[in-house]
C-alpha positions in Angstrom: 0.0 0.0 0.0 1.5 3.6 -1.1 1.2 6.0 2.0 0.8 9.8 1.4 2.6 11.9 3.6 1.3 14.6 5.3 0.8 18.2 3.0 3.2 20.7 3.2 1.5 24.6 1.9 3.3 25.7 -1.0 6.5 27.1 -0.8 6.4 29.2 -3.9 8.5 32.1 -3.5 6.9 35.7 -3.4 6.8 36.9 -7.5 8.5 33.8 -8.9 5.6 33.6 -11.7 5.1 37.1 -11.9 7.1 37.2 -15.6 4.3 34.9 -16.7 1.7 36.8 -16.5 -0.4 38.0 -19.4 1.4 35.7 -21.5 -0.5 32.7 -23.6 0.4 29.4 -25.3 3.7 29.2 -26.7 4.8 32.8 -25.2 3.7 31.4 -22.0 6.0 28.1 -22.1 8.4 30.6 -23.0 8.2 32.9 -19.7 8.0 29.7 -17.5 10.9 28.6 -19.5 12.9 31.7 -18.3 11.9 30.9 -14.8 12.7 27.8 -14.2 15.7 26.6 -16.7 18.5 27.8 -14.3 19.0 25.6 -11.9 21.6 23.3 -9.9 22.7 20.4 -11.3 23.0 16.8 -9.5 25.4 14.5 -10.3 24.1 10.4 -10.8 25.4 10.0 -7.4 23.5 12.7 -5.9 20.6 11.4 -6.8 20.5 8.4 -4.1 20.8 10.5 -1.4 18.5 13.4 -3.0 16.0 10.2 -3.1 15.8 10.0 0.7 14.5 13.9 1.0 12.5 13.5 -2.7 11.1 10.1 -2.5 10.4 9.3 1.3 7.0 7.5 2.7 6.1 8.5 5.9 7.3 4.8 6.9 11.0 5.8 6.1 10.7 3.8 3.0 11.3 4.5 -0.9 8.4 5.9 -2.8 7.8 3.6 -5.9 5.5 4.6 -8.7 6.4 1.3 -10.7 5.4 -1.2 -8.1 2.7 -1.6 -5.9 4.8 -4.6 -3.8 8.1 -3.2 -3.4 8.8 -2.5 0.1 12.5 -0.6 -0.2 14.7 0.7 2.5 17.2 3.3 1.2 20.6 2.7 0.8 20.1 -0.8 1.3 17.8 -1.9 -1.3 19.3 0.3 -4.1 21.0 -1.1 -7.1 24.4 -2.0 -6.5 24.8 -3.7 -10.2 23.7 -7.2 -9.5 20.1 -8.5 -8.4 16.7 -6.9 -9.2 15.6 -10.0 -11.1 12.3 -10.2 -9.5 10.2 -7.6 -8.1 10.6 -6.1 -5.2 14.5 -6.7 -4.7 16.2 -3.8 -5.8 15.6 -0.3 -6.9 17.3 2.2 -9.4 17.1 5.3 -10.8 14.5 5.4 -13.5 14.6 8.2 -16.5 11.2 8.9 -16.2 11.7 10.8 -19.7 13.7 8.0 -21.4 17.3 9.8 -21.4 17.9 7.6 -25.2 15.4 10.6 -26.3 17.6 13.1 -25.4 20.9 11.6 -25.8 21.8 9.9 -22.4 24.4 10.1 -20.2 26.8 12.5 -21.7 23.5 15.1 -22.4 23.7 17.4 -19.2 21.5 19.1 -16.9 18.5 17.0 -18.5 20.6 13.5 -17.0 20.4 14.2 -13.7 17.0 16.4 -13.3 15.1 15.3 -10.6 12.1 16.3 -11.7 11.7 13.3 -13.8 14.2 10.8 -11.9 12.3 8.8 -9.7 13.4 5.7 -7.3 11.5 2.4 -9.1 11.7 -1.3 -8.9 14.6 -2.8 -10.9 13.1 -5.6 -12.8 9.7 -2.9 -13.5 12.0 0.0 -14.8 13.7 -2.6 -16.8 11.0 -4.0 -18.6 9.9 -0.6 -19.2 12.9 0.5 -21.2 12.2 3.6 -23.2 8.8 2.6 -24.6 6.4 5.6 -24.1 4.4 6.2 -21.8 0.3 5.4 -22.9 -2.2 2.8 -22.5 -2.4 -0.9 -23.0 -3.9 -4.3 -22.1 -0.9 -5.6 -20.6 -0.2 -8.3 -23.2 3.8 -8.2 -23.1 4.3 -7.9 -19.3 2.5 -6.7 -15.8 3.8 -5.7 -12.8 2.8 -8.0 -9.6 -1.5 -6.9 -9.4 -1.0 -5.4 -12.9 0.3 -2.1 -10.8 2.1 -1.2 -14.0 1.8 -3.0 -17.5 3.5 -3.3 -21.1 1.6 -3.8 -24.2 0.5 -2.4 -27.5 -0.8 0.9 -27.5 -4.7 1.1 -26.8 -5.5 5.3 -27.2 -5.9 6.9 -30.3 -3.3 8.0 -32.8 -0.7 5.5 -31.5 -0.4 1.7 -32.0 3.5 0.7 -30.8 4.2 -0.8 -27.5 4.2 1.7 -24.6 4.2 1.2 -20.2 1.2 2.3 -18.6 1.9 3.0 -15.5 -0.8 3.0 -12.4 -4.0 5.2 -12.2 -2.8 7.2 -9.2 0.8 8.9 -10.5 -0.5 9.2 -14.4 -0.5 12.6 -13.4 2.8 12.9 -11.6 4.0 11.8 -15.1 2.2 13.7 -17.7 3.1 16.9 -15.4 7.0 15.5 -15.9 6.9 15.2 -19.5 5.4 18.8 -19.5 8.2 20.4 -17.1 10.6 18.5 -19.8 8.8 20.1 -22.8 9.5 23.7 -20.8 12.6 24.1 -18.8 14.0 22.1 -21.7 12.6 24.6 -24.5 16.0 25.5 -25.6 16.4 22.0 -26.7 13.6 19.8 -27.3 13.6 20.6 -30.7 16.8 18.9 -31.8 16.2 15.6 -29.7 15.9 13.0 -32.5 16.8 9.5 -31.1 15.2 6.5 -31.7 12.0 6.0 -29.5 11.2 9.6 -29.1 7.6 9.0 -30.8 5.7 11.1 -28.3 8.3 14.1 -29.7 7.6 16.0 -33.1 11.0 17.5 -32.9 9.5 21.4 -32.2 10.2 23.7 -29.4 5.9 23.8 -29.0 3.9 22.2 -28.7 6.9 20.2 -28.6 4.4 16.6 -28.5 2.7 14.5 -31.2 -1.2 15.3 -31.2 -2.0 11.9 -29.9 0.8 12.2 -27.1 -0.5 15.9 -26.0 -4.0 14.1 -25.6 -3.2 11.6 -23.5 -1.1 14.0 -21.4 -3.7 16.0 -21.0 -6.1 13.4 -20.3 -3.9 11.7 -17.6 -2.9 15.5 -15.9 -6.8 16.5 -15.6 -8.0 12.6 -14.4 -5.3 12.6 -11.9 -5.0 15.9 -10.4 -2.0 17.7 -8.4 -1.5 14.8 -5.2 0.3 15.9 -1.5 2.7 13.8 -2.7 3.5 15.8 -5.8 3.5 19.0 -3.9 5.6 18.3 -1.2 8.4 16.1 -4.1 7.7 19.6 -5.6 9.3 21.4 -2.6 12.0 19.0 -2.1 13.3 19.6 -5.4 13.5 23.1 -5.2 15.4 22.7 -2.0 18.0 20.6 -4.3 17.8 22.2 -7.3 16.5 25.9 -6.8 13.8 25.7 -9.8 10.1 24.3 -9.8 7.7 22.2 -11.7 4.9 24.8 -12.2 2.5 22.4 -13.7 2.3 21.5 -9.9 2.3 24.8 -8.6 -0.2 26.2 -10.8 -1.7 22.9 -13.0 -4.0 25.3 -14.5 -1.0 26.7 -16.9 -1.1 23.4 -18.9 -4.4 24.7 -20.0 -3.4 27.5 -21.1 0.0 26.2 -22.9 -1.8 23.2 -24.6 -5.3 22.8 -23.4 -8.5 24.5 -23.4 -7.3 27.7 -22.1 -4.9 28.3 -25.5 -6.7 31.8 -26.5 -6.4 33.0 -23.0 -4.3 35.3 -21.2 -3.0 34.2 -18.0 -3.5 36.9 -15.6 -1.9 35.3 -12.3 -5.0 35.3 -10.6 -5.5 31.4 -11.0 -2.5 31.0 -9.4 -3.3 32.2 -5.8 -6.5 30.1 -5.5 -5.3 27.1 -6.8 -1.8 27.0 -4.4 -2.2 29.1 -1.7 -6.3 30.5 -1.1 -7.4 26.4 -0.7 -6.3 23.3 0.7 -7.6 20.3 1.5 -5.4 16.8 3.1 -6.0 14.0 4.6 -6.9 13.8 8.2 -7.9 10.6 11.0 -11.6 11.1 10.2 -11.3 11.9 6.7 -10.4 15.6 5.3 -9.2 19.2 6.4 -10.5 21.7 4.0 -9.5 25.4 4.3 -11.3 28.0 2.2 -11.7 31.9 3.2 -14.7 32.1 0.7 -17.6 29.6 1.3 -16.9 26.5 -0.4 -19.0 23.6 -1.4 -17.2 20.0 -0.8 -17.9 17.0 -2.4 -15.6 13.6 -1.4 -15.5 11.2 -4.4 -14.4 7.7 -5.2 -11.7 7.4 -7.9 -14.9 5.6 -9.2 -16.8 9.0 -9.3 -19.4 7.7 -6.4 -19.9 10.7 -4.5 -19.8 9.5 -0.7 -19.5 12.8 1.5 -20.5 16.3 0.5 -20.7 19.8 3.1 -20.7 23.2 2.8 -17.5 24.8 4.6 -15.7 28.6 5.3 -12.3 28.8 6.7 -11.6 25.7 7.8 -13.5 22.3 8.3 -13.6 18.5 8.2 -15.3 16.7 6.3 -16.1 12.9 7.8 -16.2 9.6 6.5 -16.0 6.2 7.4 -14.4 4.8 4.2 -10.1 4.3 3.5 -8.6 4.6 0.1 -7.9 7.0 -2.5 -10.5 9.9 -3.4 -11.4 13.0 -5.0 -11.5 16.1 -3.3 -13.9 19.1 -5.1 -13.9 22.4 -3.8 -16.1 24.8 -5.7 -16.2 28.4 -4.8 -17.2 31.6 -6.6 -14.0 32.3 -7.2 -12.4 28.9 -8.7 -13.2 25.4 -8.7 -10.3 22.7 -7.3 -9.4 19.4 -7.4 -7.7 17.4 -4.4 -6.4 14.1 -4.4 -6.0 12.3 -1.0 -5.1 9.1 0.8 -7.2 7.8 3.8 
């Protein structure tokens, strides 16, 4: 069982969006492109121990977004060159972002980026490869509980073999790919490796059509997590830039969704980081709101199984323990939550 750990407010420093504003599209992936491309840069080795403050459970143990079984204890557990033939054994540091698709290990800062290097099972993250992310039956391989699965390509526009990864963290990966497309802007264009078939080799929108759906599909079905946000934090500790698909996910509307002929204003930004919250609690969830807000609690399912109307702060109780969907609709914006009871 993943555990969530408990939420951490955004630590978004005063103004650091402020150069995006009234911006759209492809001048706004610009702007956040100037924002966020400087930044330190980890060496492979670093990343182990940068996995301990990134990738923590509350447990103590490594967060794994391959596996659904793997049980890892830092240090201990992490690939030493030898085991990880069955799940569960070992665990390595997966390229998110296939680094073959942007030339691998010689092509630096993208190599080491922890915003799409992530702690995963061995044996999963080999079987993986550099297929593409997207969606499949699971005919070639599945992880233990079909957690994570390898097959021929079941959404529209793309028939290869791709790795689907879990309901829960399809969002923590299509908001990767889109940091990628951004802080790598400079770049993108001129990756041309074999297996890049989510890329069409531009600076924007920088993705196939079919590969910008199913991004967007994944980033609005699975919404910004406490995980996410506090990974988010952690990074910028390390590295001293941000993932603002996290901070704000509303600007991968306006870059490539249904916000395109917009102008981001910055308003959107303050309600949907700092204005409302809601996390997990004992009893169910801790919503904060200083405009009256309607709640609803659903199941990933979309059975609506707690609903209340709340200003400032409240809790909303239920009885039930899993993973669910938090909506908080106010006059001013209407938010998304994902939570772990």
């Amino acid at each position: 069982m993943q555990l969530f750990v408990a939420i951490a407010y955004s630590q978004i420093p005063s103004g650091y969006y402020n150069n995006a504003e009234g911006k759209s599209n492809s001048s706004l992936k610009t702007a956040l492109y100037l924002i966020i491309k400087d930044h330190v840069q980890r060496t492979y080795t670093n990343l182990w121990t940068d996995f301990q403050t990134t990738d923590k459970r509350t447990d103590g143990k490594v967060w794994d977004m391959y596996s659904s079984t793997s049980n890892f204890t830092f240090v201990t557990d992490q690939d030493t060159g030898s085991g990880g033939t069955v799940e569960g054994d070992k665990y390595n540091r997966e390229h998110s972002f296939p680094n073959s698709w942007f030339g691998g290990v010689q092509s630096s800062p993208m190599y080491t980026d922890l915003f799409h290097m992530y702690p995963a099972d061995k044996l999963v993250n080999n079987k993986r490869g550099n297929y593409p992310f997207g969606e499949t039956a699971g005919e070639i391989y599945q992880s233990n509980s079909g957690f994570s699965k390898l097959g021929n390509s079941t959404f529209p526009g793309y028939s290869g073999v791709v790795f689907e990864p879990a309901d829960e963290y399809k969002g923590d990966f299509a908001r990767s790919y889109l940091y990628m497309a951004t802080c790598y802007e400079d770049k993108i264009a001129s990756w041309n490796y074999t297996g890049t078939v989510m890329l069409n080799q531009t600076s924007y929108p920088c993705f196939q059509n079919w590969a910008i759906n199913l991004l967007l599909k994944w980033h609005r079905q699975d919404p910004v997590s406490e995980k996410e946000i506090n990974r988010n934090n952690a990074v910028y500790t390390i590295q001293k830039n941000r993932n603002p698909f996290i901070d704000n996910p509303l600007f991968v509307e306006y870059i490539w969704g249904d916000r395109m002929d917009q102008i981001y204003t910055g308003i959107d930004a303050g309600a949907e980081v700092t204005a409302v919250r809601a996390w997990s609690s004992e009893k169910g969830v801790m919503i904060t709101s200083p405009e009256k807000a309607v709640v609803c609690v659903y199941r990933i399912d979309g059975t609506l199984i707690a609903s209340e109307q709340i200003q400032d702060q409240g809790e909303l109780s239920f009885a039930e323990h899993g993973m669910f969907l938090v909506k908080v609709l106010t006059d001013k914006c209407k938010l998304t939550f994902k939570i772990s009871k």
